[in-house]
VOZA-106985 format. One line per 10 residues: number of its first residue (from 1); their letters; for each residue x, y negated, z of N, C-alpha, C, O. Coordinates in nm, 2 decimals, decimal comma. Example, Ala and Ser with C-alpha at 12.3 -4.5 7.8 and 13.67 -1.06 7.14 Angstrom:
1	AS	1,32/0,57/0,78/1,23/0,45/0,78/1,32/0,33/0,78/1,42/0,33/0,85; 1,28/0,22/0,71/1,37/0,11/0,71/1,29/0,00/0,79/1,34/-0,11/0,80 .
//
This chain:
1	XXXXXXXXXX	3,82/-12,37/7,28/3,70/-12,32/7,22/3,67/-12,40/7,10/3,67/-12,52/7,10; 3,63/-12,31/6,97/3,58/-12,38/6,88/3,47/-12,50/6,88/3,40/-12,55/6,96; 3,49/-12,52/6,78/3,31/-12,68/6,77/3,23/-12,57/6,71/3,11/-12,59/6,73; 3,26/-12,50/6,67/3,20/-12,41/6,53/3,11/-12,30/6,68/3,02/-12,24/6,62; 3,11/-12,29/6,74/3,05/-12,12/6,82/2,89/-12,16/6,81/2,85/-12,27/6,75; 2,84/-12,09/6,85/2,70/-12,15/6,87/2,68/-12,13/7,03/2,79/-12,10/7,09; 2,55/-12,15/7,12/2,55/-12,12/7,20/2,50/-11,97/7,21/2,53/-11,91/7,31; 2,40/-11,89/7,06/2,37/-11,79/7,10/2,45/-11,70/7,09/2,41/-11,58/7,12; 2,62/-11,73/7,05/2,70/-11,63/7,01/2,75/-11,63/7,20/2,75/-11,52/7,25; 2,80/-11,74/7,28/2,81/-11,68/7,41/2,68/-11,66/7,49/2,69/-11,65/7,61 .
11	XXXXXXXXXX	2,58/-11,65/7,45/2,48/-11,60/7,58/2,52/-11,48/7,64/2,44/-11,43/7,72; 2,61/-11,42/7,63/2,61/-11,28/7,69/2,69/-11,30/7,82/2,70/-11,21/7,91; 2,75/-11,44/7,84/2,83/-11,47/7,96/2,74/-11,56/8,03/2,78/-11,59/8,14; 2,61/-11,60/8,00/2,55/-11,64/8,07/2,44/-11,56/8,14/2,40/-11,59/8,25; 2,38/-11,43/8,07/2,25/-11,36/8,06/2,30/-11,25/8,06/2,33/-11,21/7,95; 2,31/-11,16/8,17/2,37/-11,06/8,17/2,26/-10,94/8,13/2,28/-10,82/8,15; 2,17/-10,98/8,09/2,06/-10,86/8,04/2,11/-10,85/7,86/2,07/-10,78/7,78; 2,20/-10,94/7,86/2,22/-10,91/7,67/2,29/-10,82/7,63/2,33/-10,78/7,74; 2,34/-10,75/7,55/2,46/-10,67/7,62/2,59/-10,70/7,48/2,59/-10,72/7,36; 2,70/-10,69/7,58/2,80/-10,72/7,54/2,85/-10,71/7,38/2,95/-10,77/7,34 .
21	XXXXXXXXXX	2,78/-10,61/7,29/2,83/-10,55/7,14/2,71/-10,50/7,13/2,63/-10,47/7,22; 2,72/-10,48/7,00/2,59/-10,42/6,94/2,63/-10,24/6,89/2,62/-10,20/6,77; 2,67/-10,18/6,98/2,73/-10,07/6,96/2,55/-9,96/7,03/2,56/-9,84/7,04; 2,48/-10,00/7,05/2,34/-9,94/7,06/2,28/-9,92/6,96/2,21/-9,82/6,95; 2,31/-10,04/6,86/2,26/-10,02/6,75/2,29/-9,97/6,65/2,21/-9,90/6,58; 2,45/-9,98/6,63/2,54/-9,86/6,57/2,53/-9,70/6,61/2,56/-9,60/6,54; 2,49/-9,69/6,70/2,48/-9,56/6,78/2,30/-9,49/6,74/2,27/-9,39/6,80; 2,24/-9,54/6,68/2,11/-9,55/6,65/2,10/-9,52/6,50/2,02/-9,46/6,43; 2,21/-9,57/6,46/2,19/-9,57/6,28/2,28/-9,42/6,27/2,23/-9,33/6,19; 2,39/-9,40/6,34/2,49/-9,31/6,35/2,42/-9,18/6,33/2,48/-9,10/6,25 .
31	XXXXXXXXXX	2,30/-9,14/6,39/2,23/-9,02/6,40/2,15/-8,96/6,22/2,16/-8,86/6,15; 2,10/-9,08/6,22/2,05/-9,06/6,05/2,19/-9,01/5,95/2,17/-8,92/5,87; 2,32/-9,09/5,96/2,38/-9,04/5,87/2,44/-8,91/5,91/2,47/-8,83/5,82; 2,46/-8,87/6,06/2,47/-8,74/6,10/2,43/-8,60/6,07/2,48/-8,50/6,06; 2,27/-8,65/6,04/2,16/-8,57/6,00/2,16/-8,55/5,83/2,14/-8,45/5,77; 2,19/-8,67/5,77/2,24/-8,63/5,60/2,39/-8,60/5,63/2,44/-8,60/5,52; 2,46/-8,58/5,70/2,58/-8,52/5,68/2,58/-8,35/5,65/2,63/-8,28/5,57; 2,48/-8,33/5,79/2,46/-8,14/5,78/2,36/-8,12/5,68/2,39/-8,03/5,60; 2,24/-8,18/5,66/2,20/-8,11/5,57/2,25/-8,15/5,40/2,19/-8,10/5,31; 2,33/-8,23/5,38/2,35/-8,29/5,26/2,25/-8,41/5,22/2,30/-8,51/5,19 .
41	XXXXXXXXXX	2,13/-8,39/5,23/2,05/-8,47/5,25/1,92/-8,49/5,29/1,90/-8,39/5,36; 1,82/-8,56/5,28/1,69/-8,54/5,26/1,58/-8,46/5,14/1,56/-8,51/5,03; 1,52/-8,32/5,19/1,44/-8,27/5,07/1,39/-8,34/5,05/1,34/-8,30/4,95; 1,34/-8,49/5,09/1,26/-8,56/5,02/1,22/-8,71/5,08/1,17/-8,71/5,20; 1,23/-8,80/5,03/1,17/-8,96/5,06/1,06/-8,91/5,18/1,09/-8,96/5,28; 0,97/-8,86/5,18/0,87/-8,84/5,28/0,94/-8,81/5,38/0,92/-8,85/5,49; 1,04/-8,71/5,34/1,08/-8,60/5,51/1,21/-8,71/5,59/1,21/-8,72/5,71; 1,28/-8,77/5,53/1,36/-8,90/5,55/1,26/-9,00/5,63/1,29/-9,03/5,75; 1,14/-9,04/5,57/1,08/-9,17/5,64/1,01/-9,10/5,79/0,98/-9,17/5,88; 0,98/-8,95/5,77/0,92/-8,91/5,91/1,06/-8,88/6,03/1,07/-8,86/6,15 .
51	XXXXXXXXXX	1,15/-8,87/5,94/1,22/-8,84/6,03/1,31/-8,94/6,10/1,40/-8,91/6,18; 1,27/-9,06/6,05/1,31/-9,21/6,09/1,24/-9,25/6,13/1,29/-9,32/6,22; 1,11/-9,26/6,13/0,98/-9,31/6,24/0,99/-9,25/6,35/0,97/-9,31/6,46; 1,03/-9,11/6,35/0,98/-9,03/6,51/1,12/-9,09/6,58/1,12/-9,14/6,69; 1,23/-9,08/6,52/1,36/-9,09/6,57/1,39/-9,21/6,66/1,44/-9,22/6,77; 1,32/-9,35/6,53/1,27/-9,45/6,63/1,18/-9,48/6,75/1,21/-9,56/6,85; 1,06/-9,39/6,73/1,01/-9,36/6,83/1,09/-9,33/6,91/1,13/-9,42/6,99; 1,13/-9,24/6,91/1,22/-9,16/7,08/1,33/-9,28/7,09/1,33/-9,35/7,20; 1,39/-9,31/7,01/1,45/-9,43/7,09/1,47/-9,52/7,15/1,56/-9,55/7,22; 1,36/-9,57/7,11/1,27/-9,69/7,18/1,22/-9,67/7,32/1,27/-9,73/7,42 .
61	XXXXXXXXXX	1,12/-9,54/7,34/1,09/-9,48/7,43/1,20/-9,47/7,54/1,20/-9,52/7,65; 1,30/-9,39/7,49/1,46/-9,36/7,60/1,52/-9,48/7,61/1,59/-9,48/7,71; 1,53/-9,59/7,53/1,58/-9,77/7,56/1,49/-9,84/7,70/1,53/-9,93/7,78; 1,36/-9,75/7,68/1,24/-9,82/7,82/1,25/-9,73/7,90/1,17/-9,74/7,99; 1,35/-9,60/7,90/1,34/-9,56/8,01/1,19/-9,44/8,06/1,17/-9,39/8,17; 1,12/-9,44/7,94/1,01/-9,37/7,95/1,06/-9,16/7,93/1,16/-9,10/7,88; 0,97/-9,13/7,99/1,02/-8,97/7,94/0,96/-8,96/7,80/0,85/-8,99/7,76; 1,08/-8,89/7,74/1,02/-8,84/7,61/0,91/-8,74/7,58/0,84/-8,74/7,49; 0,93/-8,66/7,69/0,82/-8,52/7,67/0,71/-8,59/7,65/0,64/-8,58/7,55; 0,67/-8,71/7,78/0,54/-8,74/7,79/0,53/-8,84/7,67/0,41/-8,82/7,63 .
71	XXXXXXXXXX	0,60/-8,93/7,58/0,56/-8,98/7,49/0,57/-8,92/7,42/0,49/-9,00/7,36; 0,60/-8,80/7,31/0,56/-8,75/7,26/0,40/-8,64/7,30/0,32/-8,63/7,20; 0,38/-8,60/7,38/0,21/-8,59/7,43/0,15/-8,70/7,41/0,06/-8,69/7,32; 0,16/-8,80/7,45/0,13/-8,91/7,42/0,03/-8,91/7,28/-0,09/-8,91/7,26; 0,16/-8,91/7,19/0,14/-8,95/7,07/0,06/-8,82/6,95/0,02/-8,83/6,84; 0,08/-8,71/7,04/0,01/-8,55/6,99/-0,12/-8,57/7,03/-0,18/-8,47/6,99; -0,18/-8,64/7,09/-0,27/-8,70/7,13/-0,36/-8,85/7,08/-0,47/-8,89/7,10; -0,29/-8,88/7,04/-0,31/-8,98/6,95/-0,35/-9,11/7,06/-0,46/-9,16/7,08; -0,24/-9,14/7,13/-0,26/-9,23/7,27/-0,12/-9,32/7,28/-0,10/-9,36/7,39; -0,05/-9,35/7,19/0,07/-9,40/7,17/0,05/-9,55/7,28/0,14/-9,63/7,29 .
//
């Protein structure tokens, strides 16, 4: 083993709540450029940043395991 590792680069063999690769995260960004693939792009800076906030939103939401329907009610309600 290197001198060079850190300890936070193996926490994942100690803390099994970390997770192994950051392929969640990649999987998160993946969708945005999916969405400028079909449409070519964003009609607009505004319709891009709403459609990155809500997207976040649901993400987050489905990472905790919460139902989306109900957070989105939630939030059509202004109860986030």
């Amino acid at each position: 083993m290197s001198c060079c590792v850190s300890a936070s680069t193996l926490r994942v063999l100690d803390d099994l709540t970390v997770p192994f690769t950051n392929n969640m995260t990649e999987r998160d960004l993946r969708m945005l450029k999916v969405r400028q693939h079909i449409s070519g792009s964003f009609r607009s800076d505004k319709g891009a940043q709403r459609f990155a906030v809500i997207h976040g939103y649901l993400q987050t939401a489905a990472k905790q395991e919460q139902s989306l329907w109900t957070v989105l009610e939630s939030v059509a309600h202004d109860e986030p």
